[in-house]
N, C-alpha and C positions, 0 to 999 in steps of 0.2 A: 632439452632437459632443464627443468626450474633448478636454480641453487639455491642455497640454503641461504636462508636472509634473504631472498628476493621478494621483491613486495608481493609477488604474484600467491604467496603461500600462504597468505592467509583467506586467500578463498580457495583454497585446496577442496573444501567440501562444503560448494555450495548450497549442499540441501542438510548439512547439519542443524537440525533444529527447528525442520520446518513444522513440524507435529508434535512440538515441545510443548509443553506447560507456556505459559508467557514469562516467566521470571528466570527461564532457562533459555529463551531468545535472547531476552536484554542481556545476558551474560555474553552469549558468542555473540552481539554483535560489540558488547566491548572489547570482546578479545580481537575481535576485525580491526578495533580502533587502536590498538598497540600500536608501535613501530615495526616494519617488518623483523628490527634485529631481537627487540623483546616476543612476539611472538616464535622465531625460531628457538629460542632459550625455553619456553615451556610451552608441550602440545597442549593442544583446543583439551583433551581430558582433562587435563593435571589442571588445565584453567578452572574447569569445571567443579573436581572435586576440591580443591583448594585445601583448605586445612581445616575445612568442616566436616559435618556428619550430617547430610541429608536424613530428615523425618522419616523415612521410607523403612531404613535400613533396622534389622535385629537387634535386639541387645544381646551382650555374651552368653546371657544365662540361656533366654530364648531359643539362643544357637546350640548351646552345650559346648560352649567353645572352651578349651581349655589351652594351656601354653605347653603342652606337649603333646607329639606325636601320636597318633594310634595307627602304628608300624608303619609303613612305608610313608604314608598319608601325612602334610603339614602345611600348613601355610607356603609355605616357599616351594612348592608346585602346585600349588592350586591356580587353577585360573582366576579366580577372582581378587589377585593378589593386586597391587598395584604399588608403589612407592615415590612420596612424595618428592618431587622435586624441589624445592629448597630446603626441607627438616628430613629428608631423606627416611622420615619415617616411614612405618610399612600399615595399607588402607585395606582394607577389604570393601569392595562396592557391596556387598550382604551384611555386616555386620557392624556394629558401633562397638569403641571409637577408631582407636589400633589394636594391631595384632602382632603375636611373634612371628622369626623366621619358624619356628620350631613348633607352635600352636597347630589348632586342628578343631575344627565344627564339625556338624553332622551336615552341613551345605555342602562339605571337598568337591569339588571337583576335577579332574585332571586337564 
């Protein structure tokens, strides 16, 4: 069993990246380059999405995204939700920039 902070962890997933863009290599191999205890403090994702907005990604209107529900349906069970680790803000990998708990696009998915 690897512990947490062991140096071993951060090639947990050596084939992250290997059919990546190049400027998404250079990322995970700086994240390789952390310390094992900074790497356990934030997964290879959160490295990834950082506190930007990848180009790729919708904008609100695009989405229909609005900051309330439509019924059961919100941001905070969607799968594409994700929350940053140090601004604890809340990302959507679909959409630009942030999102509510409570928000909803025509993207949802459960």
């Amino acid at each position: 069993m690897i512990e947490r902070g062991n140096t071993e962890c951060g090639n947990r997933y050596p084939e992250a990246g290997r059919n990546a863009p190049f400027g998404v290599q250079q990322e995970i191999a700086a994240f390789r380059e952390q310390s094992a205890e900074q790497r356990a403090s934030m997964p290879l994702l959160y490295w990834l999405l950082g506190s930007g907005t990848p180009d790729f990604k919708q904008s609100a209107c695009d989405s229909a995204y609005r900051d309330r529900p439509n019924g059961q349906q919100t941001c905070v069970n969607c799968r594409f939700l994700f929350q940053e680790v140090k601004t604890k803000r809340l990302v959507c990998s679909q959409i630009a920039p942030y999102v509510s708990q409570k928000g909803w696009c025509r993207l949802w998915q459960p």
